[in-house]
N, C-alpha and C positions, 0 to 999 in steps of 0.2 A: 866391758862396757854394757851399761844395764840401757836397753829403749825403753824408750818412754812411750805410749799412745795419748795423743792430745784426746781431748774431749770435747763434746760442745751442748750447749744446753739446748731444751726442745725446741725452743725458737730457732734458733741458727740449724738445725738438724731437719727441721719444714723447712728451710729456705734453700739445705742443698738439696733434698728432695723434691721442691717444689709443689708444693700442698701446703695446707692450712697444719696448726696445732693440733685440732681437732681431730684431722684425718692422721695426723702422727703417732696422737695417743690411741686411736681404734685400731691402727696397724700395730702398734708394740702390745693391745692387748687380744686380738684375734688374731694375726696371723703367727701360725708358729716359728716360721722363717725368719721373721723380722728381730735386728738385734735390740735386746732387751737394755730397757734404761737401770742405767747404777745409781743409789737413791746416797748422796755423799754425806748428807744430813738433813733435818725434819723436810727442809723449806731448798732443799739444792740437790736436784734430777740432773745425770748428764746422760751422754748418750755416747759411743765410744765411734770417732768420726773413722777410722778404716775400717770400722766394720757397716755404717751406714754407707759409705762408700763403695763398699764390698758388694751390700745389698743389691743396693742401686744397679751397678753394673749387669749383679745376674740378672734383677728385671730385666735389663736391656738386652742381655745377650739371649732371651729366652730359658734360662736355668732356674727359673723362681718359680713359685706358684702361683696360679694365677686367684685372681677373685675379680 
């Protein structure tokens, strides 16, 4: 049985993190922590939701880095 990982585009990827687009895109491009967006073609960015999830959590449990 092959898994699959859902995805979710940068809007919905702000919205489980709770921040703007903005502050989405300055975290996938500064912080090295932060998991990086998959570009599927010219005009469609996703973002891989266990691993924004993933993220999230370590901010919470204190294991991230901070800025």
């Amino acid at each position: 049985m092959v898994s699959q990982s859902s995805s979710c585009r940068p809007k919905q990827a702000a919205e489980l993190l709770g921040v703007g687009n903005a502050t989405l895109w300055r975290w996938a491009k500064q912080r090295p922590d932060f998991p990086k967006p998959r570009r599927l073609s010219l005009r469609c960015t996703v973002f891989d939701t266990s691993e924004i999830l993933a993220w999230r959590d370590a901010q919470v449990s204190g294991k991230g880095a901070t800025q």
